[in-house]
PATIGU-280472 format. One record per residue (C-alpha): x, y, z negated; residue number from 1. Coordinates in pm, whole numbers, plus 32768, in hexadecimal, padded with zeros to 4 digits. Last residue first. Layout:
BEGIN
<r><u>X</u><v>Y</v><w>Z</w><resi>NUM</resi></r>
...
//
This chain:
BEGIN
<r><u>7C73</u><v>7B9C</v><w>867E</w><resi>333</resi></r>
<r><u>7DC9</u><v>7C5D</v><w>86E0</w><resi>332</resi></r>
<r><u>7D50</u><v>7DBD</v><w>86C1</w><resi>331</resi></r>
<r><u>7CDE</u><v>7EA1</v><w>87FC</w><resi>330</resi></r>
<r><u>7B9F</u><v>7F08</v><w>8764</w><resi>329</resi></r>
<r><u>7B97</u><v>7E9F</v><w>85FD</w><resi>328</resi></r>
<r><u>7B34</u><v>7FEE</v><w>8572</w><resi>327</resi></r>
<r><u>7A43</u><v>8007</v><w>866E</w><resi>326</resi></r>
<r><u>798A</u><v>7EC4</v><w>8609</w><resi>325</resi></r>
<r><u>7827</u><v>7F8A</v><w>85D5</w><resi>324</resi></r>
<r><u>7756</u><v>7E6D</v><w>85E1</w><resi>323</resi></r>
<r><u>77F4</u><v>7DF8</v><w>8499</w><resi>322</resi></r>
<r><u>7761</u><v>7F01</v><w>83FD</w><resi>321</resi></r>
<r><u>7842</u><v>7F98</v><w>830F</w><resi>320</resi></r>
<r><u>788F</u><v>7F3B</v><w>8188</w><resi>319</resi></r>
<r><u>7999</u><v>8030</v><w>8120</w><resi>318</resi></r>
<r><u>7AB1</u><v>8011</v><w>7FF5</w><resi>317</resi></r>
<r><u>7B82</u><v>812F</v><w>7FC9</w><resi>316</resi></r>
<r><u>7CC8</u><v>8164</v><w>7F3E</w><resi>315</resi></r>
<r><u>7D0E</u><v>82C1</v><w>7F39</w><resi>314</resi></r>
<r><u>7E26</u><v>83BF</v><w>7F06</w><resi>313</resi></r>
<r><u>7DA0</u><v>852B</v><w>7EA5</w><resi>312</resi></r>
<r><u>7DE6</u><v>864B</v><w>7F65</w><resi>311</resi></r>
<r><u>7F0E</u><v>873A</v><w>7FA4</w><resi>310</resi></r>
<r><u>7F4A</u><v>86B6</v><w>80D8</w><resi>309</resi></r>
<r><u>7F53</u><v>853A</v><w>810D</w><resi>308</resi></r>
<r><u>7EC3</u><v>83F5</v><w>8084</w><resi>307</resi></r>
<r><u>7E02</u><v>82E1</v><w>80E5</w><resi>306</resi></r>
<r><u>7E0A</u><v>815A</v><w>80A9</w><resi>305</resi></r>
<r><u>7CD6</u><v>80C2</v><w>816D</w><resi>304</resi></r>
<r><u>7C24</u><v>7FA2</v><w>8103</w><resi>303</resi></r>
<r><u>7AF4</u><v>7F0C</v><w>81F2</w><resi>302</resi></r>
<r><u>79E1</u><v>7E1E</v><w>81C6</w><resi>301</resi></r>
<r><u>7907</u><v>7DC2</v><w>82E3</w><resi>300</resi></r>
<r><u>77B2</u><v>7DBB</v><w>82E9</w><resi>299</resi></r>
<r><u>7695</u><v>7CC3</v><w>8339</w><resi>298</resi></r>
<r><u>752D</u><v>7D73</v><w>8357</w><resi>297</resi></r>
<r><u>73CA</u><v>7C93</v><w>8334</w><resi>296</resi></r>
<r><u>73B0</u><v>7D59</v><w>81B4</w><resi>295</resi></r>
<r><u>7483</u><v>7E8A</v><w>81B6</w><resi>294</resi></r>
<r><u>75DD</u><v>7E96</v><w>80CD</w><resi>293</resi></r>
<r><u>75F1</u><v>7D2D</v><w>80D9</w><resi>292</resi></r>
<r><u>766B</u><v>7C31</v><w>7FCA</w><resi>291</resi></r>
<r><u>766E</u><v>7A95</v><w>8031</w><resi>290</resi></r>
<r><u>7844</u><v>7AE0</v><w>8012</w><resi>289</resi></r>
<r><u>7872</u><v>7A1A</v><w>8134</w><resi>288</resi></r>
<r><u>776A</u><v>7AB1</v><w>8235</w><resi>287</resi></r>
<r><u>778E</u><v>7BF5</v><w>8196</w><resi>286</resi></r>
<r><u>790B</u><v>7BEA</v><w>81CF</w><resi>285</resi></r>
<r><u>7897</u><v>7C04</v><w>8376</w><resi>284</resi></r>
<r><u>7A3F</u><v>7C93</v><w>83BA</w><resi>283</resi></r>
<r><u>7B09</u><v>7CC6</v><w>8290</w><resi>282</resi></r>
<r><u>7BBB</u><v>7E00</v><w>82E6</w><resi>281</resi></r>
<r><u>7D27</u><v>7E86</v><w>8295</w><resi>280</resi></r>
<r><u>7DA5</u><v>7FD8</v><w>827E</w><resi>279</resi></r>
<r><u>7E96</u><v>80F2</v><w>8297</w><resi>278</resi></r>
<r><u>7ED3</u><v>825E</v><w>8297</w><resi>277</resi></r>
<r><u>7FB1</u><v>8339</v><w>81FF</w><resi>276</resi></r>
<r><u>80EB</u><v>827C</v><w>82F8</w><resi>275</resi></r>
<r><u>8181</u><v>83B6</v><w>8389</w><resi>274</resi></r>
<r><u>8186</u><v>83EC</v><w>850A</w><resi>273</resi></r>
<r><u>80C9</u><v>82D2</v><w>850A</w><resi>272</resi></r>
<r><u>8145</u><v>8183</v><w>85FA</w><resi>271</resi></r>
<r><u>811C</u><v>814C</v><w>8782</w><resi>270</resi></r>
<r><u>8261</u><v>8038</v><w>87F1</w><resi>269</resi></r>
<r><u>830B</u><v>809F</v><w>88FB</w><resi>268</resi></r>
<r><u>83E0</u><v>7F55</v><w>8960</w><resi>267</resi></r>
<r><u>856B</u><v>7F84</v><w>8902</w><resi>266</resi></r>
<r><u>8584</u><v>7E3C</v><w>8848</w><resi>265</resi></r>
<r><u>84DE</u><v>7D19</v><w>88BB</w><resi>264</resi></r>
<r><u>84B4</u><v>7C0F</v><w>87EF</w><resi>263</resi></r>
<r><u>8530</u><v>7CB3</v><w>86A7</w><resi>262</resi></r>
<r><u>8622</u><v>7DC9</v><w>8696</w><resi>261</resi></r>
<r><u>85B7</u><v>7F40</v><w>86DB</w><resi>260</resi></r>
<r><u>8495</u><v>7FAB</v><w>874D</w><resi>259</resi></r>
<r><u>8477</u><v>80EB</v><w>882E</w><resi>258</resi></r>
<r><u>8392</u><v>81D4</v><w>87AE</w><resi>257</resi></r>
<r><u>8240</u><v>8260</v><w>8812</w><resi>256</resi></r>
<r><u>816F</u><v>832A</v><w>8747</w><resi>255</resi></r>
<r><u>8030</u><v>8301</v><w>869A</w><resi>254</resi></r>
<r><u>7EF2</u><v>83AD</v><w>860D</w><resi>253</resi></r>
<r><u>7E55</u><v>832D</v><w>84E3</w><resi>252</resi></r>
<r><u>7D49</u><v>8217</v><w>84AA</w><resi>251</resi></r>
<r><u>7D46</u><v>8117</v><w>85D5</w><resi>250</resi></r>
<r><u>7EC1</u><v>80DE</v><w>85C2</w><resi>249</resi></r>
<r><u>7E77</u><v>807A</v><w>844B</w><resi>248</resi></r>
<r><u>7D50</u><v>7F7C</v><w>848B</w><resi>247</resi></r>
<r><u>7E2C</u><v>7E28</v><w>83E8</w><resi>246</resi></r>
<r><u>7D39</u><v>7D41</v><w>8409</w><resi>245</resi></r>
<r><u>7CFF</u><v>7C02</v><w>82FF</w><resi>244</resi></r>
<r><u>7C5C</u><v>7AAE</v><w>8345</w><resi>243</resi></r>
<r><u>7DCB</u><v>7A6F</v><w>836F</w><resi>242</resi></r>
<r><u>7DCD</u><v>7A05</v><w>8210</w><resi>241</resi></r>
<r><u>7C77</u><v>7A3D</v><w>8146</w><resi>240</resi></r>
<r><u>7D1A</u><v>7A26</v><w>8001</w><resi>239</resi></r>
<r><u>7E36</u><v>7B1C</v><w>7FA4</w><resi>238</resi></r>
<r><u>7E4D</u><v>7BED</v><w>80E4</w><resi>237</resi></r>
<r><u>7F41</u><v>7D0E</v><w>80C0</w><resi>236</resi></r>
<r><u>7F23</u><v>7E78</v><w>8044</w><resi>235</resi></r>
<r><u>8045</u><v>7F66</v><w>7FE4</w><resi>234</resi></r>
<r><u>805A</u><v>80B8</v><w>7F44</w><resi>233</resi></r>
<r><u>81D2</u><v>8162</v><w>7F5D</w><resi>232</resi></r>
<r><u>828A</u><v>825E</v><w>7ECE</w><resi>231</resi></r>
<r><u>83BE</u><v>8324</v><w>7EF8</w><resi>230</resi></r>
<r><u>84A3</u><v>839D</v><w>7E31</w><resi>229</resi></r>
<r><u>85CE</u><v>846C</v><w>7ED1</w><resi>228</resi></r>
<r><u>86E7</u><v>8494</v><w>7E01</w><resi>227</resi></r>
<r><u>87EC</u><v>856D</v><w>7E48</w><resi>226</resi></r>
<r><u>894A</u><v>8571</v><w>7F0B</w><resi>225</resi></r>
<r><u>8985</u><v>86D9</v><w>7F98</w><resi>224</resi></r>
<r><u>8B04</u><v>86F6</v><w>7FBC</w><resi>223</resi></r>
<r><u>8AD7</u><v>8653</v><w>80FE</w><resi>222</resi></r>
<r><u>8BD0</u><v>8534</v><w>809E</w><resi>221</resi></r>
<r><u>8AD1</u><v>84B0</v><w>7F74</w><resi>220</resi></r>
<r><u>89E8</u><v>847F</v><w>80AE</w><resi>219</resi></r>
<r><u>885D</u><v>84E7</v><w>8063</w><resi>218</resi></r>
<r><u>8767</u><v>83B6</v><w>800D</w><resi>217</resi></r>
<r><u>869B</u><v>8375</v><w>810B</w><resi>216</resi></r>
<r><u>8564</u><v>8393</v><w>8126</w><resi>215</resi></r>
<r><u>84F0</u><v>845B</v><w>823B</w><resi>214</resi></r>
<r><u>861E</u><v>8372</v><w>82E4</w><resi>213</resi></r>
<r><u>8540</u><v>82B3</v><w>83C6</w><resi>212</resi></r>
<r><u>853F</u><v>813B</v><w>8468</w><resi>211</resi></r>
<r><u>8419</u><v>809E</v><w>84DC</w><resi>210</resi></r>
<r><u>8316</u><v>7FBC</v><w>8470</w><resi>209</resi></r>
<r><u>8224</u><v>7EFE</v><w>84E1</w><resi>208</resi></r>
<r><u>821A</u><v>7D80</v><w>8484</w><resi>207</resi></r>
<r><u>816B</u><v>7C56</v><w>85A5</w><resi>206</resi></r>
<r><u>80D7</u><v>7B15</v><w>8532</w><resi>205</resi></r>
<r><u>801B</u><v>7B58</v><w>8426</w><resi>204</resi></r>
<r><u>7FA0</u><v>7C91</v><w>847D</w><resi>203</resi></r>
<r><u>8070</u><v>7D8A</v><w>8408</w><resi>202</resi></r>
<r><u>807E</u><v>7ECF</v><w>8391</w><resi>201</resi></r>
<r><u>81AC</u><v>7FDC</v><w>82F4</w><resi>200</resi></r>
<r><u>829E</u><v>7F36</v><w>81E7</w><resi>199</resi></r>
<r><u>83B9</u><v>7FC3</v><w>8293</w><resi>198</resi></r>
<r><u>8328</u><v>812D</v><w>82B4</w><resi>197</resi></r>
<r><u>8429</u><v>8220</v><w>8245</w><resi>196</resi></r>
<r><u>84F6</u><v>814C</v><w>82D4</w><resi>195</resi></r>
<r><u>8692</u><v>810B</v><w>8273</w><resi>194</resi></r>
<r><u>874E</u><v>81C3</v><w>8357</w><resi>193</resi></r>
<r><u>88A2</u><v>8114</v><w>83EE</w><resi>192</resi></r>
<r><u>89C1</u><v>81BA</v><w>8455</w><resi>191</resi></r>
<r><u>8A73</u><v>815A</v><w>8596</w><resi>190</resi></r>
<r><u>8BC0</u><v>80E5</v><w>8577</w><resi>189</resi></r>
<r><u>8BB7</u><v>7F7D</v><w>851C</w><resi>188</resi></r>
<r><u>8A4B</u><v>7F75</v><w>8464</w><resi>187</resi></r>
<r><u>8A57</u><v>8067</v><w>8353</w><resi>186</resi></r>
<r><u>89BA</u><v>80E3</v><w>8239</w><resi>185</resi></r>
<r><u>88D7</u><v>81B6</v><w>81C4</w><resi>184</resi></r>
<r><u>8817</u><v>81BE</v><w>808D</w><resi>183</resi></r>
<r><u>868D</u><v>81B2</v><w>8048</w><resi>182</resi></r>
<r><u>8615</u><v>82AF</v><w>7F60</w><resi>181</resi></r>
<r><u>85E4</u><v>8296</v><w>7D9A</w><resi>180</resi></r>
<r><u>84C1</u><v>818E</v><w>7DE6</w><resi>179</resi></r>
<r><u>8381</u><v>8137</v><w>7D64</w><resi>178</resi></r>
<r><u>82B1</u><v>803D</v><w>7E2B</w><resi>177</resi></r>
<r><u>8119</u><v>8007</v><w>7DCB</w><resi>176</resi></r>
<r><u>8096</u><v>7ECA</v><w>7E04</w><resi>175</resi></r>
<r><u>7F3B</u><v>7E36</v><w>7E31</w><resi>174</resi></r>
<r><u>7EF0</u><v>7CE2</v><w>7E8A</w><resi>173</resi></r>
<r><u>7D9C</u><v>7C9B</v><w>7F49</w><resi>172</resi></r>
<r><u>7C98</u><v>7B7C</v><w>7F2D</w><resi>171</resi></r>
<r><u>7B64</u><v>7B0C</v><w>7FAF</w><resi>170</resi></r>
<r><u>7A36</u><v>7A58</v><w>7EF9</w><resi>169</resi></r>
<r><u>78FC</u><v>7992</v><w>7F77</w><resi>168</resi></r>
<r><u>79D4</u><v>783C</v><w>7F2D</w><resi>167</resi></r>
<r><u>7A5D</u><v>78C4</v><w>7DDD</w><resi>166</resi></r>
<r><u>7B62</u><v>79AD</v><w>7D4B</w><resi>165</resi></r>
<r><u>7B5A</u><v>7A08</v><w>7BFC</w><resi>164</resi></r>
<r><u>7BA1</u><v>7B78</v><w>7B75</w><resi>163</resi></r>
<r><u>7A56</u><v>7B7B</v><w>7ACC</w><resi>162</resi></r>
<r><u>7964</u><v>7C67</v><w>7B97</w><resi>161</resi></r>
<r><u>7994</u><v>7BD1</v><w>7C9B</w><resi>160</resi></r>
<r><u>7917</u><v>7C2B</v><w>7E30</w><resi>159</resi></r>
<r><u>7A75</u><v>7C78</v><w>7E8C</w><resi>158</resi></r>
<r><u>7B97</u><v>7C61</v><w>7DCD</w><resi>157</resi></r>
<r><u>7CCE</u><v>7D26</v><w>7DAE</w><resi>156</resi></r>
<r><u>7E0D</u><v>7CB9</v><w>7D27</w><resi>155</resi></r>
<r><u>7F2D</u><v>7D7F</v><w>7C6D</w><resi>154</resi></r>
<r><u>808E</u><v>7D9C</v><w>7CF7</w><resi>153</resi></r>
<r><u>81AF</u><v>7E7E</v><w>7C39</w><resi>152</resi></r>
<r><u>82CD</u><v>7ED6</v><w>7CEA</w><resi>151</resi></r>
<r><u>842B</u><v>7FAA</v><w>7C66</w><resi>150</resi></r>
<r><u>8565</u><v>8033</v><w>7D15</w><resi>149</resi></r>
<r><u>863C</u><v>80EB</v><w>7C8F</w><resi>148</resi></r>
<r><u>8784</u><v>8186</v><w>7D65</w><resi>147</resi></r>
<r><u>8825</u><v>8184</v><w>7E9A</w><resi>146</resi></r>
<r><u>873A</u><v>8072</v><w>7F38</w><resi>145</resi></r>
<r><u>8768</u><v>7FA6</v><w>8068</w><resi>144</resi></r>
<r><u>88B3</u><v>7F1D</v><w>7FE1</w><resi>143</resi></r>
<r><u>8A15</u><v>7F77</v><w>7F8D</w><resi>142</resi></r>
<r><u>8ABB</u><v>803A</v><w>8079</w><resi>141</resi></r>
<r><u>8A32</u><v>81A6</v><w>802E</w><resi>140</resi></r>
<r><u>8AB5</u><v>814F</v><w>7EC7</w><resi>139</resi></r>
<r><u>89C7</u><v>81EA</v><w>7DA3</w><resi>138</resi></r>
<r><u>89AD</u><v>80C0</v><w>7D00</w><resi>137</resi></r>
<r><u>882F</u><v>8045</v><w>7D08</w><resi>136</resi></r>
<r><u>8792</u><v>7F91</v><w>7C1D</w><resi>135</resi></r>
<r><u>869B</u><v>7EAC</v><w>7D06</w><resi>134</resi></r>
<r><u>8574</u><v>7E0B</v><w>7D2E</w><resi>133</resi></r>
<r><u>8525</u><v>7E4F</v><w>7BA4</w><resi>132</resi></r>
<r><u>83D2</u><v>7DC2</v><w>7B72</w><resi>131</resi></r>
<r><u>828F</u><v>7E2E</v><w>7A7A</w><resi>130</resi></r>
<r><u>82B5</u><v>7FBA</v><w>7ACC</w><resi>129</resi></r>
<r><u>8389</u><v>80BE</v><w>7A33</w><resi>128</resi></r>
<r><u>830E</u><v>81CA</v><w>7B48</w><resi>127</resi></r>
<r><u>8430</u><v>8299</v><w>7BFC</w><resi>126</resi></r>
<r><u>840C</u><v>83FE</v><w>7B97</w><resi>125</resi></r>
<r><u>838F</u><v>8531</v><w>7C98</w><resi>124</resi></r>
<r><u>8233</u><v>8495</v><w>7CAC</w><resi>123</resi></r>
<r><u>8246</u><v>84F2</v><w>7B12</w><resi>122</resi></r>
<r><u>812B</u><v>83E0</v><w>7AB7</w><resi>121</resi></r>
<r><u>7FC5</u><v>83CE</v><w>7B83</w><resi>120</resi></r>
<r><u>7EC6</u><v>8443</v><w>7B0A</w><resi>119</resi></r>
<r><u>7D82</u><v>830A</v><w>7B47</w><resi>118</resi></r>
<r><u>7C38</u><v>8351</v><w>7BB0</w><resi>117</resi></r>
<r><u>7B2B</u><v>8221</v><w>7BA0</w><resi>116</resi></r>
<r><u>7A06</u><v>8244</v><w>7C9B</w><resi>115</resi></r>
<r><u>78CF</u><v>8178</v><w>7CB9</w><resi>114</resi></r>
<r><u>77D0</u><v>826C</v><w>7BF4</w><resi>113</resi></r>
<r><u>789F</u><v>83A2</v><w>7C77</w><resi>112</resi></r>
<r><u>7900</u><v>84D2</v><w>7BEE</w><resi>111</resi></r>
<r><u>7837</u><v>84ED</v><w>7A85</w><resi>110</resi></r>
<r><u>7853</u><v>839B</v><w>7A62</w><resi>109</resi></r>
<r><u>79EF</u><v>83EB</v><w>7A09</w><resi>108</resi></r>
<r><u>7A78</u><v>829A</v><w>79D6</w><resi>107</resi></r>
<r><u>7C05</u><v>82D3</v><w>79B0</w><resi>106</resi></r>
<r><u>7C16</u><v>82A2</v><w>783A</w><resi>105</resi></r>
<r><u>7BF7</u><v>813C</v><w>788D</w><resi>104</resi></r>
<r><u>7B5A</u><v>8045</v><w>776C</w><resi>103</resi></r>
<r><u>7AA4</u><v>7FAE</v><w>7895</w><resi>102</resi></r>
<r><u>7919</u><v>7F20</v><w>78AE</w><resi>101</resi></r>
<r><u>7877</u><v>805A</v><w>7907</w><resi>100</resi></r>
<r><u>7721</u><v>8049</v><w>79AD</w><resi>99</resi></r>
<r><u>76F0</u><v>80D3</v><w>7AF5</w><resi>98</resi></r>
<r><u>75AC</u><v>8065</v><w>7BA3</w><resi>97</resi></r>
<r><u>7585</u><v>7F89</v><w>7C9D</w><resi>96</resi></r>
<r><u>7591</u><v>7F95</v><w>7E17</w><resi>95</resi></r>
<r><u>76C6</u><v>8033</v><w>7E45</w><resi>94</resi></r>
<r><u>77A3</u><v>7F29</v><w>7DC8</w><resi>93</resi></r>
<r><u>780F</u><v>7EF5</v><w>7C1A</w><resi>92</resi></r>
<r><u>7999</u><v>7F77</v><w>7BFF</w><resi>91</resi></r>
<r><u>7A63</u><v>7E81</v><w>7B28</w><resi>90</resi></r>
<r><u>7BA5</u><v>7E96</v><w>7A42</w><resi>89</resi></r>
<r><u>7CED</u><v>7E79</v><w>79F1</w><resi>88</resi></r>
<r><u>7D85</u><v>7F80</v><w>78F2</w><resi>87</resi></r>
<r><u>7E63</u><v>8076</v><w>795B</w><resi>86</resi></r>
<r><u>7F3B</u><v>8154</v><w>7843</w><resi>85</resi></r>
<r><u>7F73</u><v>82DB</v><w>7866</w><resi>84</resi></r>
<r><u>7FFC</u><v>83AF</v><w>7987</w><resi>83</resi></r>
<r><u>7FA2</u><v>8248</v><w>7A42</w><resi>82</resi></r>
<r><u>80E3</u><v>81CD</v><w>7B19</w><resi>81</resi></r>
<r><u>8199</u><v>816E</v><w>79D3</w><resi>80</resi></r>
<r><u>80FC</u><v>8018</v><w>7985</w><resi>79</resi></r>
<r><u>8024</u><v>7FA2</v><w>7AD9</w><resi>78</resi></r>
<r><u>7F41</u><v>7EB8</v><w>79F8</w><resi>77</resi></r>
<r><u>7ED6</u><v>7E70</v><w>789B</w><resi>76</resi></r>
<r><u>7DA7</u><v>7D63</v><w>7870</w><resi>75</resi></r>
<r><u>7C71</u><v>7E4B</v><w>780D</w><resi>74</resi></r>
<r><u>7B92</u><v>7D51</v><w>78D1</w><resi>73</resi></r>
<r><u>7C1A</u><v>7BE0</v><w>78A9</w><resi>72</resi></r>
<r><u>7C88</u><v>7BC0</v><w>79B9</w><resi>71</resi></r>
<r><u>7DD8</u><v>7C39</v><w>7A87</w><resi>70</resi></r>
<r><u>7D9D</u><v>7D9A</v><w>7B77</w><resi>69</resi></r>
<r><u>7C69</u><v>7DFE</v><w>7C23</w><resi>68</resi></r>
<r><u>7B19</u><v>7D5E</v><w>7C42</w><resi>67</resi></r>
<r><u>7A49</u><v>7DBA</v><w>7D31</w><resi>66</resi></r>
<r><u>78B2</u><v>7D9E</v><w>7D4B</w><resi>65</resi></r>
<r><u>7812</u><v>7DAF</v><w>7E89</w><resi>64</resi></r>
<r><u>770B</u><v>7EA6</v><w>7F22</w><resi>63</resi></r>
<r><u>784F</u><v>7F8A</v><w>7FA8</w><resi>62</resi></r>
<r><u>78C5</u><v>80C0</v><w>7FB9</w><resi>61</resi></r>
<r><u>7999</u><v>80A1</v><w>7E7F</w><resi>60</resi></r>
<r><u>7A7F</u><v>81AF</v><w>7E14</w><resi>59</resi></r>
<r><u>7BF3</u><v>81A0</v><w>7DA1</w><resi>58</resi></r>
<r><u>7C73</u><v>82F2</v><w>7D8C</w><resi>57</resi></r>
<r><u>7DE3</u><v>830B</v><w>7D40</w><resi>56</resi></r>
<r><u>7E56</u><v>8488</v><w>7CC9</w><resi>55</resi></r>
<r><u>7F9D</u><v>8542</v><w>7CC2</w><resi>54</resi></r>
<r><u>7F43</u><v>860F</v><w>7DDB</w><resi>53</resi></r>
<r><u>7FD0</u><v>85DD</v><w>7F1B</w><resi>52</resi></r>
<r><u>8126</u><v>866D</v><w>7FBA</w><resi>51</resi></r>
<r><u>81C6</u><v>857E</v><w>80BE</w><resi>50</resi></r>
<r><u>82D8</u><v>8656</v><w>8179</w><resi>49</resi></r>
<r><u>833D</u><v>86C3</v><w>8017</w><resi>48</resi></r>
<r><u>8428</u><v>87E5</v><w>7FEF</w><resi>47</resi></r>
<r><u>8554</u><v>879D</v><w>7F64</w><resi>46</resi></r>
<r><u>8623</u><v>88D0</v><w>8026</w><resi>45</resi></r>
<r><u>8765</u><v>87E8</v><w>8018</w><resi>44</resi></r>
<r><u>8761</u><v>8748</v><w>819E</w><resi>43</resi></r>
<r><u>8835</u><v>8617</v><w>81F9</w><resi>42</resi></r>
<r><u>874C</u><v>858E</v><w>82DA</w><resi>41</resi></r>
<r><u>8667</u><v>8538</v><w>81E1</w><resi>40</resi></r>
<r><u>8525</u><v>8636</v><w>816A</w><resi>39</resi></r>
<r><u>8504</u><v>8610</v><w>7FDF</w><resi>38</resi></r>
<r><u>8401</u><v>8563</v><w>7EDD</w><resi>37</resi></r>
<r><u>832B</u><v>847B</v><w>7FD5</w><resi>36</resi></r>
<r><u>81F2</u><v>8443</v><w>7F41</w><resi>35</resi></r>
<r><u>80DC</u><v>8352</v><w>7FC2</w><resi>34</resi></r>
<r><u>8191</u><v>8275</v><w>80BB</w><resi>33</resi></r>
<r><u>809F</u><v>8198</v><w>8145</w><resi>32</resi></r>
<r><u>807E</u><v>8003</v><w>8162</w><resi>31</resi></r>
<r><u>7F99</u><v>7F02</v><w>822C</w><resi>30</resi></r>
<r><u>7FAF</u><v>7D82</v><w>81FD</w><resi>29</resi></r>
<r><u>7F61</u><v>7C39</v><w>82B6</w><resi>28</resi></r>
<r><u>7FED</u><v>7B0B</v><w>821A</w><resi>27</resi></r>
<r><u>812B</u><v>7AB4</v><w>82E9</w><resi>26</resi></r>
<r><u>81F9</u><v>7B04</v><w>81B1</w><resi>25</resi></r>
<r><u>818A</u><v>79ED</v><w>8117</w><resi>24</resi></r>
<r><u>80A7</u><v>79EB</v><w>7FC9</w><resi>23</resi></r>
<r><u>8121</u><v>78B6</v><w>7EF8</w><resi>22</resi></r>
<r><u>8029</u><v>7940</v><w>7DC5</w><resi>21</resi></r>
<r><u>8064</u><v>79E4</v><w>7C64</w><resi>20</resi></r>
<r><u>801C</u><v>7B1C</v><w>7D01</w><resi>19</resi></r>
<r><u>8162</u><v>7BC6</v><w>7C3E</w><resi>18</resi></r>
<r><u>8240</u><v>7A99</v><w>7CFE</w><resi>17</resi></r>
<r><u>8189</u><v>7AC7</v><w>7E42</w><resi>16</resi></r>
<r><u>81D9</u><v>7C40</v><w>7E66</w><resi>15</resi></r>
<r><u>831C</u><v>7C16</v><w>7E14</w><resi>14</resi></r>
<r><u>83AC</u><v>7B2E</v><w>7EEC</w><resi>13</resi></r>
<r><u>82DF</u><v>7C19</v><w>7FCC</w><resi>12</resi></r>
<r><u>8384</u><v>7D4D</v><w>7F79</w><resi>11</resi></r>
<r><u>84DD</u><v>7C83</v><w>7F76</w><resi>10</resi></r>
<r><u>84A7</u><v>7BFF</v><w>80D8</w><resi>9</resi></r>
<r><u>8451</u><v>7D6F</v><w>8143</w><resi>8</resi></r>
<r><u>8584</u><v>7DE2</v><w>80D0</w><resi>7</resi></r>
<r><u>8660</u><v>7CD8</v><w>817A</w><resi>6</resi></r>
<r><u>85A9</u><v>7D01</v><w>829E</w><resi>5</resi></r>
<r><u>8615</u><v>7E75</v><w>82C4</w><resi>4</resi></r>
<r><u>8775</u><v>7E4C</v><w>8243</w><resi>3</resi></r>
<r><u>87B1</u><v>7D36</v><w>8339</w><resi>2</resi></r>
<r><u>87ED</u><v>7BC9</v><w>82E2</w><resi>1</resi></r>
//
């Protein structure tokens, strides 16, 4: 098994195990990187090629209710991400009024009604979160990772306000990836660069991703071996299955790369420059879910991960008209 699959089987081992459910890796998912502590390639300046502030937004957009994290409310969640303890809780849709129901420190009313604002921990430290994927030895040789790795996975419920999933519900797990920098290793004579961007977008039946060393950790033989924490924010279907469209390649700009193993290695394949933008959309939800934004009007529900320059990362939940399926154009329906 290759260094790149094997580190995507463990996130989704993973994954499923903290959901409590048999999720396969063939569930749709979208994933960005949200800090990335040094510039690879060898180089000793430290200075971060993904710089955001230390701060999550999660806002809802949206006329339905969503429950995030493990019920009951006020359940612990995400340990060591948050600059001071998560609790679980759930953000009331658009079209009622904000009433707190979460022990959170985070809720600010004064900033947004539907809005919860989390500070992050040191960005610069790897998080002590629920799972330890892997210790890490400091050998170039040894695995994917040179040093700790952690992973924590929370779901995310639409249309509940009590963590349950039902028949007008759908589901997504949340995880959020902690590591000290992917090592290098090699593969008979030419090195091998472990992705920035493994855990990039899929869409149930196809993954993109593509090999990088913005985050790799530098060689010992260099003379300038570091860490390089990185971290990533990950999204894939829960309930809903396939139902589920990956709309990354319709949100940032792209490049072309060559792929490199599966099916047909060497075809340009279009991919971000840097992955600070991705999402997934639950096409007509309305429909399912009985709740409309606008009366006669069926809508869509989309969740984006964001981050990027010196701003605030963001996961966002939008309802949008399902007339306007521009997000979708060119997806795999």
């Amino acid at each position: 098994m290759s260094g790149m699959k094997k580190f995507i089987w463990c996130l989704f081992w993973a994954v499923a195990t903290l959901g409590n459910v048999a999720v396969a890796a063939t569930q749709p998912y979208a994933s960005i990187v949200i800090y990335n502590e040094n510039i690879g390639n060898g180089k000793s300046s430290g200075t971060p090629n993904i710089s955001p502030l230390g701060t999550l937004d999660i806002i809802n957009m949206t006329p339905w209710n969503i429950s995030i994290g493990k019920g009951p409310v006020d359940t612990p969640m995400l340990p060591g991400m948050g600059a001071s303890k998560l609790f679980s809780f759930w953000l009331q849709g658009i079209n009622t009024s904000y009433v707190t129901n979460t022990n959170n420190s985070y809720v600010n009313p004064n900033f947004a009604f539907h809005t919860l604002q989390i500070p992050l921990a040191d960005l610069n430290g790897v998080w002590p979160l629920d799972t330890n994927l892997w210790q890490g030895s400091g050998d170039n040789d040894a695995g994917p990772f040179q040093g700790t790795t952690n992973l924590s996975t929370i779901p995310i419920v639409f249309n509940s306000n009590n963590f349950t999933q039902s028949g007008n519900t759908v589901a997504l797990n949340f995880s959020v990836l902690s590591t000290a920098g992917f090592t290098r290793t090699s593969s008979g004579q030419t090195p091998y660069y472990y992705p920035a961007t493994a855990i990039s977008f899929g869409d149930g039946t196809n993954n993109y991703g593509w090999r990088s060393n913005d985050t790799l950790v530098a060689d010992k033989a260099t003379g300038n071996f570091k860490t390089n924490t990185t971290q990533f924010l990950t999204i894939q279907a829960l309930q809903g299955g396939n139902n589920w469209k990956p709309i990354t390649k319709n949100l940032v700009g792209s490049t072309s790369n060559k792929g490199v193993d599966g099916s047909a290695p060497g075809t340009p394949v279009q991919c971000p420059e840097y992955l600070t933008a991705s999402g997934l959309v639950y096409p007509n939800f309305s429909a399912l879910s009985g709740v409309t934004a606008v009366a006669g009007q069926s809508y869509d529900l989309v969740v984006i991960l964001q981050a990027g320059g010196y701003v605030d990362n963001a996961l966002i939940f939008l309802a949008v008209p399902s007339a306007n399926n521009a997000l979708l154009s060119g997806m795999k329906q």
